[in-house]
N, CA, C and O of each residue as an XYZ file, in Angstrom:
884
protein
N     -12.855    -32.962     29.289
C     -13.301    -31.571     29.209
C     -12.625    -30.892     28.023
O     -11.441    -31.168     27.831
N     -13.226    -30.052     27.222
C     -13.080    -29.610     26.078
C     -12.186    -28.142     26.280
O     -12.870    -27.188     26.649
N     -10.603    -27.868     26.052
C      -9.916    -26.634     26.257
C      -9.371    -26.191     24.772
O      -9.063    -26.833     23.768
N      -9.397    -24.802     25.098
C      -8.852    -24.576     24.111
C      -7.785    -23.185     24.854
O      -7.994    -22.825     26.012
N      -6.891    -22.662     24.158
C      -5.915    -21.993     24.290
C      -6.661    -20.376     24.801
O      -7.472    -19.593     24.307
N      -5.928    -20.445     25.933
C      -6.588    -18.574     26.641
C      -6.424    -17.997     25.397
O      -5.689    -18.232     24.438
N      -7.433    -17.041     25.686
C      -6.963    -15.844     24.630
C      -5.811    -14.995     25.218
O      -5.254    -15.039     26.315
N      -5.631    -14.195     24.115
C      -4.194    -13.394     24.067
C      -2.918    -14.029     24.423
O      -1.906    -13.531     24.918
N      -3.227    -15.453     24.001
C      -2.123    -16.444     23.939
C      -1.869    -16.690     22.192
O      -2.785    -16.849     21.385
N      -0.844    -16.678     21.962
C      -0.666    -17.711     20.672
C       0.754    -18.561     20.316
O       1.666    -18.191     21.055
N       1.071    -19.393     19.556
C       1.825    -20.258     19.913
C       2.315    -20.834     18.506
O       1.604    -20.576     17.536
N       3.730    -21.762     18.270
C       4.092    -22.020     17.405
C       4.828    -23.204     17.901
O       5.097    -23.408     19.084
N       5.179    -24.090     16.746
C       6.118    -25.562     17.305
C       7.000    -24.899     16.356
O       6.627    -24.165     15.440
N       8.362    -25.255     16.684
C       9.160    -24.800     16.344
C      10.570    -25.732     17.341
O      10.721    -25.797     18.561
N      11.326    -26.279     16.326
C      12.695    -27.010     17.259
C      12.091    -28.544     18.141
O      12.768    -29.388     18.728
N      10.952    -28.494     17.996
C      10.467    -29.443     18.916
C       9.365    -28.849     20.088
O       8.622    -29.500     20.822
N       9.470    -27.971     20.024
C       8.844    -27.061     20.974
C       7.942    -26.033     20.848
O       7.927    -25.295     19.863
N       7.251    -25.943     21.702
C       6.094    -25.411     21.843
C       6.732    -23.628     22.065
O       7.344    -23.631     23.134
N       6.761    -22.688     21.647
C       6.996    -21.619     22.276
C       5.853    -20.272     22.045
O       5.274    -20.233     20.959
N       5.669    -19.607     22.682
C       4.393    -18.994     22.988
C       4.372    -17.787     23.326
O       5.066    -17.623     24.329
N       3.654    -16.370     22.770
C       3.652    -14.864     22.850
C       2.613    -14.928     23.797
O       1.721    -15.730     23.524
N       2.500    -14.271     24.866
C       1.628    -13.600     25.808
C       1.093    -12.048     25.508
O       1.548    -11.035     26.040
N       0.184    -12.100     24.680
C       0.099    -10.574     24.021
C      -0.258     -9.370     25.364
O      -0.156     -8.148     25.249
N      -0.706    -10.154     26.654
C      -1.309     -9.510     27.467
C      -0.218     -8.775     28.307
O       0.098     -7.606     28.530
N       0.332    -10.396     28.776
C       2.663    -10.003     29.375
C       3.139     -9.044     28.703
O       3.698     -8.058     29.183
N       2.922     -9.302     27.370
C       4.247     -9.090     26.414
C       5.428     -9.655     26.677
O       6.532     -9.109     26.680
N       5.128    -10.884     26.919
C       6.499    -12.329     27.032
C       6.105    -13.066     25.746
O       5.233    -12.882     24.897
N       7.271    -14.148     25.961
C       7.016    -14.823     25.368
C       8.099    -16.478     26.103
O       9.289    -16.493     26.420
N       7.470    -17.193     26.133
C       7.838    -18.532     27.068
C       8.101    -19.855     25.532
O       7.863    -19.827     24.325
N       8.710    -20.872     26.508
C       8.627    -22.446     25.700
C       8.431    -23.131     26.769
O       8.559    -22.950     27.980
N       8.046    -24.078     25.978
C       7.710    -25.389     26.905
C       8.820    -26.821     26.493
O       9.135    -26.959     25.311
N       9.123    -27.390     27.094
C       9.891    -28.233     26.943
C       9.894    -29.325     26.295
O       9.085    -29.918     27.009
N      10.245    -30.295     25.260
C       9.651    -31.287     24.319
C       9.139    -32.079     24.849
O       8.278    -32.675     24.202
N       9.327    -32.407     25.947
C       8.045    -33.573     26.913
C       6.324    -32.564     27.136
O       5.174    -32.925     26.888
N       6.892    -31.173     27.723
C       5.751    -31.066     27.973
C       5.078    -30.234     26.623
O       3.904    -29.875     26.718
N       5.853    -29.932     25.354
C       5.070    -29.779     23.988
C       4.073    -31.080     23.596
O       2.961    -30.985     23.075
N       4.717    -32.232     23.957
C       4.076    -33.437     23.763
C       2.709    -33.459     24.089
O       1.699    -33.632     23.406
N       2.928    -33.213     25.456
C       1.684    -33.332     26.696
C       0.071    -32.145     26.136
O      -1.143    -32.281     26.290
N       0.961    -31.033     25.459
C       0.288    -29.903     25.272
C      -0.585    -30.071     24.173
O      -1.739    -29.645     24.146
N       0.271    -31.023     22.792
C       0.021    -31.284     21.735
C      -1.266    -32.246     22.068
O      -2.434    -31.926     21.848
N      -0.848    -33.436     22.618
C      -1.843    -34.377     23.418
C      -3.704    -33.506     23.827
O      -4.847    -33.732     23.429
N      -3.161    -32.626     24.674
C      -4.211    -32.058     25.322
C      -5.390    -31.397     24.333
O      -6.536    -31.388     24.784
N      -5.137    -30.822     22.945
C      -5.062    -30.878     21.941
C      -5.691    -31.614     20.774
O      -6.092    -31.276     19.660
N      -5.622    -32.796     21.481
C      -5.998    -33.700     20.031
C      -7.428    -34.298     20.382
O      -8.146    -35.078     19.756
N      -7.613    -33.564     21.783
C      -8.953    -34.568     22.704
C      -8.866    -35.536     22.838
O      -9.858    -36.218     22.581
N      -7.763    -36.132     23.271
C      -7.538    -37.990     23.955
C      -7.828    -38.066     24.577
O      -7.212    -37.304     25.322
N      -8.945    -38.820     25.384
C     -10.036    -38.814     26.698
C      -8.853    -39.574     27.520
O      -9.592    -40.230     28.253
N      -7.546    -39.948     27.915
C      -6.739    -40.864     28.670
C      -6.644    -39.830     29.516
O      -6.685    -38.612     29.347
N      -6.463    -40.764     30.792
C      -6.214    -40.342     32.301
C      -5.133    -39.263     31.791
O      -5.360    -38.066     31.964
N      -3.822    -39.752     31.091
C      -2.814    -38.417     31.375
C      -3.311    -37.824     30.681
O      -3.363    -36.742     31.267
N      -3.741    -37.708     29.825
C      -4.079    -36.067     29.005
C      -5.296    -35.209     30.185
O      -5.409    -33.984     30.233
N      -5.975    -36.034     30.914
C      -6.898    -35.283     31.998
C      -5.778    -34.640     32.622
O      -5.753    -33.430     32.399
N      -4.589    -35.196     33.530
C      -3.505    -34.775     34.024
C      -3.036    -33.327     33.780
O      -3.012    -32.331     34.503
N      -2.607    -33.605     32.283
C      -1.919    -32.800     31.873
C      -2.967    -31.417     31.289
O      -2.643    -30.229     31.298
N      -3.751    -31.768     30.998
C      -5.112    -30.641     30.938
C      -5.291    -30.299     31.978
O      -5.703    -29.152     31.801
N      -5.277    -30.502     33.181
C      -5.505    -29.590     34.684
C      -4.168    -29.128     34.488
O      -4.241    -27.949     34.141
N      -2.706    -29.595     34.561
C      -1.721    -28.940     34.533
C      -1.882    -27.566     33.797
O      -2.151    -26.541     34.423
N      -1.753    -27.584     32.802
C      -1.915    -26.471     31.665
C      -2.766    -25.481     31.832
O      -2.303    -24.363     31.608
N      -4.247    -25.569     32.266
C      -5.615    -24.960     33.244
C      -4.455    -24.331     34.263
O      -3.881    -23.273     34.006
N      -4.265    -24.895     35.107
C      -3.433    -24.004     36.490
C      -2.316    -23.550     35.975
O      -1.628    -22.955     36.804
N      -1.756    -23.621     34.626
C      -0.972    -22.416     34.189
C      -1.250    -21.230     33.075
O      -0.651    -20.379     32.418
N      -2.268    -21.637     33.259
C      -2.888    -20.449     32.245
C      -2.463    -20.099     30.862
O      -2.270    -19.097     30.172
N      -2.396    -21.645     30.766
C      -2.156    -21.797     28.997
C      -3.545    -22.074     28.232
O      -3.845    -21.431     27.226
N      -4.415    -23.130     28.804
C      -5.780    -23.572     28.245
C      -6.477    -23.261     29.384
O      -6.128    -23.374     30.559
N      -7.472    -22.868     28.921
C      -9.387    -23.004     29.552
C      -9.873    -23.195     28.722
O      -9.640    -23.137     27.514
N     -11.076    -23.602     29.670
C     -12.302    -24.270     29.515
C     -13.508    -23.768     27.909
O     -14.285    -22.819     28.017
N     -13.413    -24.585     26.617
C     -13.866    -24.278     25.904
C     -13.609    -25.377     25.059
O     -13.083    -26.469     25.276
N     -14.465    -24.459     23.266
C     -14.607    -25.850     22.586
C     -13.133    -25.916     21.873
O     -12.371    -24.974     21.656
N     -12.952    -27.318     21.570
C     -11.633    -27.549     21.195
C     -11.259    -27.134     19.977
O     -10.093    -26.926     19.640
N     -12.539    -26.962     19.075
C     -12.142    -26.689     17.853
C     -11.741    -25.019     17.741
O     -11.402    -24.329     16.779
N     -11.950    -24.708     19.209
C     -11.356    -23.099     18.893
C      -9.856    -22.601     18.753
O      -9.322    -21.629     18.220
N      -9.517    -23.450     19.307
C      -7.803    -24.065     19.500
C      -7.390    -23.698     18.285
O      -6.427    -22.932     18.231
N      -8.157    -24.258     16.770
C      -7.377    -23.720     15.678
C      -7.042    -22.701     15.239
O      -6.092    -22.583     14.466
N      -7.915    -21.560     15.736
C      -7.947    -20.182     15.706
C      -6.417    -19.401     15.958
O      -6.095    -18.305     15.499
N      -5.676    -20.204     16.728
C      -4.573    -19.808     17.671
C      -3.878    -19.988     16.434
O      -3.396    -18.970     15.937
N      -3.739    -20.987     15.883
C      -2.351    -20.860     15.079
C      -2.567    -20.172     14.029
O      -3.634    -20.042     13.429
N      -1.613    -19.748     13.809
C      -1.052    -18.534     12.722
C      -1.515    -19.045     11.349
O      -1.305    -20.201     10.980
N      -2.237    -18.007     10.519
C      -2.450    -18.566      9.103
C      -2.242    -17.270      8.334
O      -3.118    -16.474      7.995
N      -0.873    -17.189      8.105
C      -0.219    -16.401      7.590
C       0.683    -16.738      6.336
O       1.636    -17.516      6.286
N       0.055    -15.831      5.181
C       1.222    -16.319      4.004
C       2.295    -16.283      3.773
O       2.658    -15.120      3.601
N       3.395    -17.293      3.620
C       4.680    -16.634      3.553
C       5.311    -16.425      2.940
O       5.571    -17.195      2.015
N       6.128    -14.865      3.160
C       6.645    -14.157      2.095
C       7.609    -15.275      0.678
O       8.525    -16.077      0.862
N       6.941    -14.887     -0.606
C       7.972    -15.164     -1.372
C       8.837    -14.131     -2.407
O       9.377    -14.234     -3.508
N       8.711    -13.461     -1.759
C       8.646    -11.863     -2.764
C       9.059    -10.883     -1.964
O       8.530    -10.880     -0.853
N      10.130     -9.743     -2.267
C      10.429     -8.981     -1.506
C       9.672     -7.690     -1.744
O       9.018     -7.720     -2.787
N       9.585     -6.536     -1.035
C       9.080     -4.907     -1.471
C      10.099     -5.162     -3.197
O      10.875     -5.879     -3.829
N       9.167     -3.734     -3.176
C       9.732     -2.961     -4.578
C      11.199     -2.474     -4.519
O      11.105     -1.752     -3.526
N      12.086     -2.408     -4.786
C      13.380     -1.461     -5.080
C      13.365      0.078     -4.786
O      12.653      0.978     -5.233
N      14.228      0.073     -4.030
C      13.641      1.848     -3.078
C      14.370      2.692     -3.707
O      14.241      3.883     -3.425
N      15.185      2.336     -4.574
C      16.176      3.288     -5.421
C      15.317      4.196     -6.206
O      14.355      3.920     -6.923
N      16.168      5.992     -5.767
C      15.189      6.733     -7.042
C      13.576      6.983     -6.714
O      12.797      7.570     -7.465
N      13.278      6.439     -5.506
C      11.616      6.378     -4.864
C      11.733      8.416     -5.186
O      12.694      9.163     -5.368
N      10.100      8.666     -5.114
C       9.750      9.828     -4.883
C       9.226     10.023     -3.396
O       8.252      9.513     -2.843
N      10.410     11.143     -2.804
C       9.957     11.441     -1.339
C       9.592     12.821     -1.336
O      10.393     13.730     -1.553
N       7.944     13.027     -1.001
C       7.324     13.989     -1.205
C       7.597     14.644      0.531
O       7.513     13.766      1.389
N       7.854     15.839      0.965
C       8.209     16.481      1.862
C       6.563     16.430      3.026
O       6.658     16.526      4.249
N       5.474     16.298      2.441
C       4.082     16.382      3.401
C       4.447     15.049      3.437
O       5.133     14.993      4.459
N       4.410     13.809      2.898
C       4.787     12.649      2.986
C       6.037     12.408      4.144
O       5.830     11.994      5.285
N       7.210     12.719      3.654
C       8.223     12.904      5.058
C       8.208     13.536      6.506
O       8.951     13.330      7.466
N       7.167     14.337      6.358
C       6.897     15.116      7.481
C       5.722     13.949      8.467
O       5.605     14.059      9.688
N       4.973     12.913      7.653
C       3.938     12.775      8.491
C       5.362     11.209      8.322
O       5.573     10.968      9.511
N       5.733     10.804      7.983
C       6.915      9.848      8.091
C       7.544      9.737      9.587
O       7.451      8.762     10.332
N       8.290     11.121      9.881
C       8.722     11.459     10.759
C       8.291     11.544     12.164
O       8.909     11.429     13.222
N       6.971     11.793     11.860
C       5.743     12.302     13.091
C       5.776     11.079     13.880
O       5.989     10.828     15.066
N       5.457     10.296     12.681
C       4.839      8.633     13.326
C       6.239      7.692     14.162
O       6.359      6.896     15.094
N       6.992      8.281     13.298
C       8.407      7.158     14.015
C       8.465      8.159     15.546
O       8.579      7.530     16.598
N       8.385      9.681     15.604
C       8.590      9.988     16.807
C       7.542      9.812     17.726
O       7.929     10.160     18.841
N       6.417      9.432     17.729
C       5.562      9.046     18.430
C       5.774      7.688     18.783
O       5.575      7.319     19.941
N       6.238      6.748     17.717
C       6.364      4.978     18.242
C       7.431      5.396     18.638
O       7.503      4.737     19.676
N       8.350      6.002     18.617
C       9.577      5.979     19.790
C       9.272      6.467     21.283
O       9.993      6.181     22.239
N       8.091      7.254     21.359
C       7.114      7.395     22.874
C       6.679      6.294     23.437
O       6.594      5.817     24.568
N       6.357      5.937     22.060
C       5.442      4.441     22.839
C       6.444      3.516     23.478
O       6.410      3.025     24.606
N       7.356      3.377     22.514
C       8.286      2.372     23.125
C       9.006      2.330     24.359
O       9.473      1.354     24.945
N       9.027      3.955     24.765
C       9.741      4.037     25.964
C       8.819      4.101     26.960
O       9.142      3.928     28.135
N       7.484      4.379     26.550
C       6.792      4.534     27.839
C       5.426      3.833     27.648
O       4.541      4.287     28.373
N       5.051      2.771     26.784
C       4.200      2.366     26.489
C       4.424      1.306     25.886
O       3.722      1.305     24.876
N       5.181      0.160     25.973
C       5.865     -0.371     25.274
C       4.865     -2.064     24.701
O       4.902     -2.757     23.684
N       3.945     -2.129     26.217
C       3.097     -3.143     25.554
C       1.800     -2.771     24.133
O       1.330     -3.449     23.219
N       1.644     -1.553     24.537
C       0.976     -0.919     23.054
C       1.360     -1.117     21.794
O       0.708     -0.854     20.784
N       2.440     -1.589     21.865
C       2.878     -2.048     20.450
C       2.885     -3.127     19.624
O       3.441     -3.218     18.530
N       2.025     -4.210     20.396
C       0.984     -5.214     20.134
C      -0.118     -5.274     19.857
O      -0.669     -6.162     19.206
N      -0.694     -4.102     20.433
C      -2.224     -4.112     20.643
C      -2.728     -4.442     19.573
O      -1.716     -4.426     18.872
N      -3.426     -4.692     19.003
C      -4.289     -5.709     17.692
C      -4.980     -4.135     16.856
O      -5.255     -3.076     17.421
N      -5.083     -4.394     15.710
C      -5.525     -2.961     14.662
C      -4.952     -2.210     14.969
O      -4.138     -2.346     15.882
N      -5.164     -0.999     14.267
C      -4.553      0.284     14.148
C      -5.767      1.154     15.249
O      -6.977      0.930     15.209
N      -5.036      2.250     16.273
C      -5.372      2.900     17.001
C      -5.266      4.101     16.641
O      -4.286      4.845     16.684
N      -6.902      4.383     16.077
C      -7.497      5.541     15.450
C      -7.250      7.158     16.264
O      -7.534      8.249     15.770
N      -6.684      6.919     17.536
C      -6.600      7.968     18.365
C      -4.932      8.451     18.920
O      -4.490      9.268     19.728
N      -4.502      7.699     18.223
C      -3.077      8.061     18.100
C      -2.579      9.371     17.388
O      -1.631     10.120     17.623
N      -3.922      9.374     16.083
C      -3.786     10.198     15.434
C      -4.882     11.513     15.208
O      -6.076     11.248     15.070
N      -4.539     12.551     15.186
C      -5.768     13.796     14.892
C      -6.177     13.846     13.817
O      -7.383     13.810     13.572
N      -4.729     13.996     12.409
C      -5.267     13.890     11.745
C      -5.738     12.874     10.786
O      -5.292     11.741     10.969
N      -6.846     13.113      9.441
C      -7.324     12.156      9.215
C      -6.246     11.351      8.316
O      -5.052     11.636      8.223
N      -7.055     10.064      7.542
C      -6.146      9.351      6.349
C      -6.057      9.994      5.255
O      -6.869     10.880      4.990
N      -4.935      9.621      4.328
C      -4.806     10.076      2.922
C      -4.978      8.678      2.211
O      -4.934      7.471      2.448
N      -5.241      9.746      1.008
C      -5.810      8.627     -0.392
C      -4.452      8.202     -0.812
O      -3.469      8.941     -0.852
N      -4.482      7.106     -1.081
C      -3.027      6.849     -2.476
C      -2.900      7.840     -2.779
O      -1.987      8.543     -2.345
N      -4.034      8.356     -3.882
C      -3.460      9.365     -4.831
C      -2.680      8.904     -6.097
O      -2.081      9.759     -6.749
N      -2.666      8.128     -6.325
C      -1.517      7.167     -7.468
C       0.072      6.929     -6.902
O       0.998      6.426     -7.540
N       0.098      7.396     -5.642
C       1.532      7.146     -4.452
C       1.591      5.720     -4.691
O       0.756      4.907     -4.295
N       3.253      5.318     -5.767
C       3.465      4.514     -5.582
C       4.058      3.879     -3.584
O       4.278      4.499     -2.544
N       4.100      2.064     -4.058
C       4.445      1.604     -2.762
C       6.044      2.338     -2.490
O       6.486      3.044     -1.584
N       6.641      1.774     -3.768
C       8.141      2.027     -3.823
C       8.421      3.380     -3.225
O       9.386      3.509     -2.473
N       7.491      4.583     -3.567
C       7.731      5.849     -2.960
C       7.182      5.768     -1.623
O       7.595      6.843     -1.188
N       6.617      5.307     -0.785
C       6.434      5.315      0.512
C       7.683      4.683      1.309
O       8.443      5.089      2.188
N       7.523      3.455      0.555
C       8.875      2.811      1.629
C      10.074      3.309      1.358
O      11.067      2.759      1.836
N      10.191      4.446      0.537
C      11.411      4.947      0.279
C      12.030      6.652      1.207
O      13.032      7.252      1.596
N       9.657      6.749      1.069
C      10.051      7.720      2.174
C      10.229      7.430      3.712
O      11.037      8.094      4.360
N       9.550      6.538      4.238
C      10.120      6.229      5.359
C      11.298      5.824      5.746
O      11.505      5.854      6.959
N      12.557      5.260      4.702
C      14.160      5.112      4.767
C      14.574      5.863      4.837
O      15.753      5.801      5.186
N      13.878      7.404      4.530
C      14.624      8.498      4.492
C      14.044      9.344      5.827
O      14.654     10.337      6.220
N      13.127      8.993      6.325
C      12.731      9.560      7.500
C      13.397      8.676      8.627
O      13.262      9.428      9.593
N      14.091      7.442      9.151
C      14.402      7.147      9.319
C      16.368      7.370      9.521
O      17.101      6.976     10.428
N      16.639      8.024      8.463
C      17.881      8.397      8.252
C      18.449      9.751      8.662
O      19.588     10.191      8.820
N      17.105     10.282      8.782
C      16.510     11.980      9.094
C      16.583     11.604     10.902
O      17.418     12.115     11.648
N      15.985     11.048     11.153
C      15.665     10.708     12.730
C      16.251      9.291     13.263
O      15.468      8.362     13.459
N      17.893      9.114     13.536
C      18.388      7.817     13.796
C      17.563      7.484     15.110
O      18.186      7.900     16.087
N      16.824      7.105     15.326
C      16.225      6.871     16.749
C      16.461      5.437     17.460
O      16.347      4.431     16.761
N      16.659      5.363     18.297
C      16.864      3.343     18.691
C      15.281      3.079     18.688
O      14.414      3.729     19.272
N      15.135      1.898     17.835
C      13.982      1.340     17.903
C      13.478      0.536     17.102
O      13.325      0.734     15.896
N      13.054     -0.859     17.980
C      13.170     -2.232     17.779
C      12.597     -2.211     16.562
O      12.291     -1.207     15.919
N      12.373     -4.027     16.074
C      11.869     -4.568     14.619
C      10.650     -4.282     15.066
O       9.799     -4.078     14.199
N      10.224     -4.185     16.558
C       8.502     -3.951     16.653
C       8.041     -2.788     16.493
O       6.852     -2.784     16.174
N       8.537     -1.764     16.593
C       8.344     -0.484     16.693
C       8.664      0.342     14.879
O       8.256      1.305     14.230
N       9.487     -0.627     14.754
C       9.811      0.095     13.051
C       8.665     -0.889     12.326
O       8.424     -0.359     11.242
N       8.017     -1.867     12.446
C       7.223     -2.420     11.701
C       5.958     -1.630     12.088
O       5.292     -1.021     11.251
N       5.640     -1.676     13.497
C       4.132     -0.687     13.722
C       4.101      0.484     13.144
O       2.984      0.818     12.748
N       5.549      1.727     12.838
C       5.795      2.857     12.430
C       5.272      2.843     11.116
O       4.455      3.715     10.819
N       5.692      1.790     10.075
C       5.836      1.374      9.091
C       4.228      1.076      8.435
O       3.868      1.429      7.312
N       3.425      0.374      9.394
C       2.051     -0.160      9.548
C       1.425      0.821      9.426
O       0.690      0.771      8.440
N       1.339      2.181     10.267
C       0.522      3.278     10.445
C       0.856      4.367      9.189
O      -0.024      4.940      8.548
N       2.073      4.506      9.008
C       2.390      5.443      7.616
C       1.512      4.550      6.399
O       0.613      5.311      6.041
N       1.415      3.302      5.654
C       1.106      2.840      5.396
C      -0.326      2.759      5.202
O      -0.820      2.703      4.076
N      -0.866      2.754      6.049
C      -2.289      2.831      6.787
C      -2.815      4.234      6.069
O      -3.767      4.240      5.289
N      -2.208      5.198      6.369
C      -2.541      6.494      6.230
C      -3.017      7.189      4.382
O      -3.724      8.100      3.952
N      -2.245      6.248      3.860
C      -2.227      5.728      2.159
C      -3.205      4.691      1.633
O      -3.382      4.117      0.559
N      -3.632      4.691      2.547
C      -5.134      3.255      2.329
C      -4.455      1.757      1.768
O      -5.081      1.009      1.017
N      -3.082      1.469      2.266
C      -2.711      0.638      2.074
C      -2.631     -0.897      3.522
O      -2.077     -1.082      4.606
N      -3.307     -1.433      2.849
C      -3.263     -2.474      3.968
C      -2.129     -3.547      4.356
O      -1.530     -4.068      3.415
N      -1.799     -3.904      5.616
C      -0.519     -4.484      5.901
C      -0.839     -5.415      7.059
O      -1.761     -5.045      7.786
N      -0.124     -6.774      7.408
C       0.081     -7.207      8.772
C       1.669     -7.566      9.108
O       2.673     -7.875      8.466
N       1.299     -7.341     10.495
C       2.541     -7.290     10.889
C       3.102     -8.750     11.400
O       2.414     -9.241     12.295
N       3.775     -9.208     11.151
C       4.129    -10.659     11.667
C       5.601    -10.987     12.546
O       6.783    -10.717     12.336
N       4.926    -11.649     13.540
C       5.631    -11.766     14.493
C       6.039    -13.603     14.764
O       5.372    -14.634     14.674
N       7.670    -13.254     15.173
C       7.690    -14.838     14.615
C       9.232    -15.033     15.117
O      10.093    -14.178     14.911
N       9.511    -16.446     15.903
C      10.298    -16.600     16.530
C      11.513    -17.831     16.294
O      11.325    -18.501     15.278
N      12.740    -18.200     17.126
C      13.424    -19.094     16.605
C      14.541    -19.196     18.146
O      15.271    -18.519     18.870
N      14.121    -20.252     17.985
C      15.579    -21.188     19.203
C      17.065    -21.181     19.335
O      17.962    -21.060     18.501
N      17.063    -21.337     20.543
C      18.561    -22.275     20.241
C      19.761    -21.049     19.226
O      20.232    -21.311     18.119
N      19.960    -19.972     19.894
C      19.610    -18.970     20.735
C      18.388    -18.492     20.772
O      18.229    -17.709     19.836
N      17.114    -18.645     21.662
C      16.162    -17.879     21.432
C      16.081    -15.838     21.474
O      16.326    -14.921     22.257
N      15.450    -16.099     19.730
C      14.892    -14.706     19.632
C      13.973    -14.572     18.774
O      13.698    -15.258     17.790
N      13.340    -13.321     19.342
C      12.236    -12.983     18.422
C      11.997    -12.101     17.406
O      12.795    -11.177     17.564
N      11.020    -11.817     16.029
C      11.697    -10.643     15.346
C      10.035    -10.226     15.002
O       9.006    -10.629     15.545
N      10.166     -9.586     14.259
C       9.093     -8.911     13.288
C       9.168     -8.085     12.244
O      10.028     -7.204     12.272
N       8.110     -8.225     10.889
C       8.355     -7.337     10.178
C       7.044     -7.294      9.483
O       6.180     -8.074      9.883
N       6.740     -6.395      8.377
C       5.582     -6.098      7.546
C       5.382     -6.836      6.313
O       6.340     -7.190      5.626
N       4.114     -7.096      5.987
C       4.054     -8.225      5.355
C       2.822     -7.269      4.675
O       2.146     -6.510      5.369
N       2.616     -7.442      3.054
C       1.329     -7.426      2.009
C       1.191     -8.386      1.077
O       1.764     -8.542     -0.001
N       0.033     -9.254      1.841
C       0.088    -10.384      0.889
C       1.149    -11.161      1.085
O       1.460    -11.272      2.271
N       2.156    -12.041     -0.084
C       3.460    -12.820      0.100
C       4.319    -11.780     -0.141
O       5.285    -12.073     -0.847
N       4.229    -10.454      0.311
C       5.733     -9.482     -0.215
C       5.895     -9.197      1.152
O       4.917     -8.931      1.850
N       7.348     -9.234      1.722
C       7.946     -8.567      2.981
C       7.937     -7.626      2.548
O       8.030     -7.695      1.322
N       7.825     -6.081      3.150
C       7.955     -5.054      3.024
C       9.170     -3.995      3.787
O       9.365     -2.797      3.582
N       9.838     -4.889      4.676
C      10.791     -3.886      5.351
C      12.020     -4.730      6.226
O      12.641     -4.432      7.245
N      12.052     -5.802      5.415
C      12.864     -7.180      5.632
C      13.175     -7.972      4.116
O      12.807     -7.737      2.966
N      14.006     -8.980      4.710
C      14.837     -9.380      3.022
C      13.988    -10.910      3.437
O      13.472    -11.178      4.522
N      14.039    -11.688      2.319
C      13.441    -13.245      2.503
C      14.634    -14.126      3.379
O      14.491    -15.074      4.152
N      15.747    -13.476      2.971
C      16.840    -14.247      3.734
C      16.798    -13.717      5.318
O      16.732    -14.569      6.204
N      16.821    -12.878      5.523
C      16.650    -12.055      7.154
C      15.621    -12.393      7.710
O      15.684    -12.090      8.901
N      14.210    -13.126      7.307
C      13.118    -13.569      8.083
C      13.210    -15.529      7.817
O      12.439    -16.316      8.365
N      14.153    -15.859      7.019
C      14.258    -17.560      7.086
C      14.384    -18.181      8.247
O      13.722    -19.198      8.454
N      15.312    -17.643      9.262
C      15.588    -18.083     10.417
C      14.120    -18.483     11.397
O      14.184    -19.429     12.182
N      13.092    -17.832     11.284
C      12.295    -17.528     11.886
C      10.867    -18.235     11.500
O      10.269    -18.163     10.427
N      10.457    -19.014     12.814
C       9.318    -19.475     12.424
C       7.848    -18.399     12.534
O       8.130    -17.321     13.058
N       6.283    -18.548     12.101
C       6.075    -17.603     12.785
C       4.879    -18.115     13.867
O       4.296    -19.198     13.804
N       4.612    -16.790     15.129
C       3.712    -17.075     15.769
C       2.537    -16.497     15.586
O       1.371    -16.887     15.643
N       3.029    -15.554     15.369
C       1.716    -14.538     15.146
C       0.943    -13.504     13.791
O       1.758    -12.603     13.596
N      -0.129    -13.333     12.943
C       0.298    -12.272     12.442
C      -0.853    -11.018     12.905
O      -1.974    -11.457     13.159
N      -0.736    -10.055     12.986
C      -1.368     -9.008     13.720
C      -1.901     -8.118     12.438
O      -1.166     -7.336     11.835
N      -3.227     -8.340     12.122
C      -3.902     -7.020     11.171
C      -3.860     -5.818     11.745
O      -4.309     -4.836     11.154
């Protein structure tokens, strides 16, 4: 029988292992190098008794259903990776209507986070978050955006995660007709998870050395 990976699942090998975001949970699990094996197996469409096995296993955990296999590829991440950092924030121009809608957005993802916290996955940008409309560039360099949000940020120390400063980051961004994904991406042995903003191969709010550790799972337009 032909499976492919539930949706709002996605997944990465990493250490030997299979480890996996539940966009729906908002978890994120591993599987163990025997049963990455088994998973990988299930996977490759090997018609053998154990891969039937281990394909009902996986079915009753609500990792795979019933579908075509070639959809399976869909799941993994095809994301470029950064070789290039943002621009140099030194000296940026921080325009005060610019800082003000800076500010707005980090205090709203700090709502979300406390009281909405799986929303901060949700896939695209959520047009109703906001009243008002988008702005043009305008010739707004990048360097002056991400320079104003360091400073809105510095303005408003708020606690709030790599997920919440990358979505903050995403929507200011957004608002400038600048396009971004956010990538989400994990690492073992201590397991943790991180995220940050990505255009094209440039990190935007992370160093190349601060995201090495990290394989990725996901990237979120």
């Amino acid at each position: 029988m032909p499976a492919m990976l539930r949706p709002g699942l996605a997944y990465c090998l990493t250490g030997g292992q299979a480890v996996f975001l539940d966009l729906n949970a908002d978890r994120y699990f591993a599987l163990s190098s025997a049963k990455t094996a088994a998973f990988s197996a299930c996977l490759s469409e090997d018609p053998s008794p154990e891969v039937d096995t281990a394909m009902r296993y996986f079915m009753d955990a609500g990792i795979l259903v019933a579908g075509d296999a070639d959809a399976t590829s869909a799941a993994l991440p095809i994301v470029e990776l950064p070789a290039r950092e943002g621009p140099i924030q030194e000296d940026g121009l921080v325009r005060p209507r610019a800082l003000m809608s800076a500010m707005a957005i980090l205090l709203f993802t700090r709502f979300k986070q406390i009281y909405r916290p799986k929303a901060l996955f949700a896939l695209g940008l959520e047009a109703r978050w906001w009243k008002f409309g988008g702005t043009s560039s305008g010739g707004v360099h990048l360097r002056d955006l991400l320079e104003t949000m360091s400073c809105a940020e510095r303005l408003l120390p708020l606690r709030l995660n790599c997920v919440s400063r990358t979505r903050a980051l995403k929507h200011f961004l957004a608002r400038y007709g600048l396009d971004t994904d956010m990538i989400v991406a994990v690492r073992l042995h201590p397991f943790s998870a991180h995220c940050w903003l990505q255009s094209g191969d440039m990190v935007l709010n992370d160093t190349l050395e601060g995201i090495a550790p990290y394989t990725v799972i996901r990237g979120i337009a």
